[in-house]
C-alpha positions, -999 to +999 in steps of 0.1 A: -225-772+148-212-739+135-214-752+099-249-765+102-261-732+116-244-711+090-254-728+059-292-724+065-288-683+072-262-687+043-291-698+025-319-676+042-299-642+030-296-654-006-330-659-008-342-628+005-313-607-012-326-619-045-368-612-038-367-578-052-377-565-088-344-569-116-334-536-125-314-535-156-288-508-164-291-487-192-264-465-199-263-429-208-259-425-247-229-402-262-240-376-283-224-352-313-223-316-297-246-292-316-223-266-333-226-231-319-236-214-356-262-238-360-300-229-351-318-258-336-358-255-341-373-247-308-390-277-288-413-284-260-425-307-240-461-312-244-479-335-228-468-373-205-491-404-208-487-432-187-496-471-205-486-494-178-511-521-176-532-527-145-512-555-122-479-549-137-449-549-110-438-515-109-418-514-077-403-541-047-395-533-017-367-556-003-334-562+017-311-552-018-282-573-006-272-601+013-267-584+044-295-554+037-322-576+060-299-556+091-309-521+076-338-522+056-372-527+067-401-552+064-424-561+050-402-572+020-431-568-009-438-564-043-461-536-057-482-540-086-500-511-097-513-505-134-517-465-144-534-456-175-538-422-192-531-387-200-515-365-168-503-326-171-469-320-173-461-301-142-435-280-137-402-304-121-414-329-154-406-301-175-378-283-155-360-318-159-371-317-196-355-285-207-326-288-185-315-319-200-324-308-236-306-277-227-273-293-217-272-307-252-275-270-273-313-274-280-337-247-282-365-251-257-396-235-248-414-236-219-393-229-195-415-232-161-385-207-146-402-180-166-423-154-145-437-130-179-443-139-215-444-180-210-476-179-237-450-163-258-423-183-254-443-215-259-454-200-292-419-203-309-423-240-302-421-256-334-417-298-325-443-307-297-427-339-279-453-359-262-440-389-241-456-422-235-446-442-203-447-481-212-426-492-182-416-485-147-398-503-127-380-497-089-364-514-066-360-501-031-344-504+004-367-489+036-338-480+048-329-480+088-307-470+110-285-498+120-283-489+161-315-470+169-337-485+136-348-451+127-365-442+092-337-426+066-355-424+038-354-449+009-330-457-014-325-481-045-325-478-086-347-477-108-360-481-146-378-467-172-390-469-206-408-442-222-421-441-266-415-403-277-431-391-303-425-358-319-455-336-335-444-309-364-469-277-355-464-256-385-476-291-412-500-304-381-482-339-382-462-366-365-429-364-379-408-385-354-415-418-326-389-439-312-384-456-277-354-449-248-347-461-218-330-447-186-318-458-149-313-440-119-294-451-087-300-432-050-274-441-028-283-420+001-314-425+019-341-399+013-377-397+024-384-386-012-360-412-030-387-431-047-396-396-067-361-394-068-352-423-087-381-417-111-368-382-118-338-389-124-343-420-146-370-393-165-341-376-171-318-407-184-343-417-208-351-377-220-309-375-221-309-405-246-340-390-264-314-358-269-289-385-283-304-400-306-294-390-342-326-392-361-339-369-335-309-346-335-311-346-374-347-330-375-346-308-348-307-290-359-311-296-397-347-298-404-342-336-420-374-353-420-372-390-414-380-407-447-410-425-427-431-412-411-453-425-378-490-425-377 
């Protein structure tokens, strides 16, 4: 009896362990440290567009786990939500921006931290760096408590894929385009962890932006790539 009762919710859990979104992990990129004598051109961060077609899944909401259906909430769902167009950078996009450019020795304007002269500073920019969301992707627990089934917050990982493109000011051109990727996990339950997750994966794929060597190569040594983007 025990073995016909088990293998059904065996097969119950699996199923419902397995309903959310795939996430796939993409890893942080290493990176050469910029040397301390060298002058890196300043850079900002200009503009976010979003090009995620309408009924695209961007997020699930499910058990994550065999056992999660104890501790995460229902409805078990998936969301599909296009979003198309041009948004303003506000100031926790950029914030995450510099910081993460920053951590890697590059000079960047902008800096929403700034109370005087931000017109000013944004005038040294000399690489605009626009960035172009093509994917989004999330998958989260509604998390509960076990005993008293109270809200925690939500928590999960998460995906993105964002096209960069880099525009020299001083020749009025695009110089540079290429696409990264980051992931984010949130282990601990937060009512804000779906923003969350998408900061922080904002930040993975900007990190990887930092990393990559073309990039790196035009904004330290002032090495144009040999082609150039439309």
């Amino acid at each position: 009896m025990r073995g016909h009762f088990f293998l059904p919710l065996l097969g119950t859990l699996l199923s419902l362990s397995a309903c959310g979104l795939q996430i796939e992990k993409h890893p942080l990129k290493e990176y050469p440290s910029i040397p301390e004598d060298s002058r890196p051109a300043p850079i900002g961060f200009n503009q976010i567009r979003y090009h995620i077609p309408t009924g695209t899944s961007v997020a699930s909401v499910s058990p994550r786990g065999m056992f999660g259906i104890f501790q995460c909430g229902a409805p078990y769902k998936t969301i599909q939500q296009g979003r198309i167009g041009r948004y303003l950078v506000d100031d926790n996009m950029r914030q995450l921006f510099n910081d993460t450019m920053k951590s890697q020795g590059y000079d960047v304007t902008g800096d929403p931290g700034r109370l005087f002269d931000e017109d000013e500073d944004l005038m040294r920019t000399v690489y605009a760096v626009g960035a172009r969301v093509t994917s989004l992707k999330m998958d989260v627990c509604d998390r509960k408590s076990f005993l008293f089934g109270h809200d925690l917050g939500f928590d999960g990982e998460g995906e993105i894929q964002i096209e960069w493109t880099v525009y020299d000011k001083l020749h009025r051109r695009n110089v540079f385009k290429t696409l990264t990727r980051g992931y984010a996990k949130q282990s601990i339950p937060n009512d804000e962890g779906l923003q969350l997750i998408l900061e922080e994966s904002f930040a993975a794929a900007t990190h990887n932006l930092g990393a990559d060597p073309v990039f790196r190569d035009l904004v330290v040594t002032g090495k144009t790539p040999t082609i150039l983007p439309e």
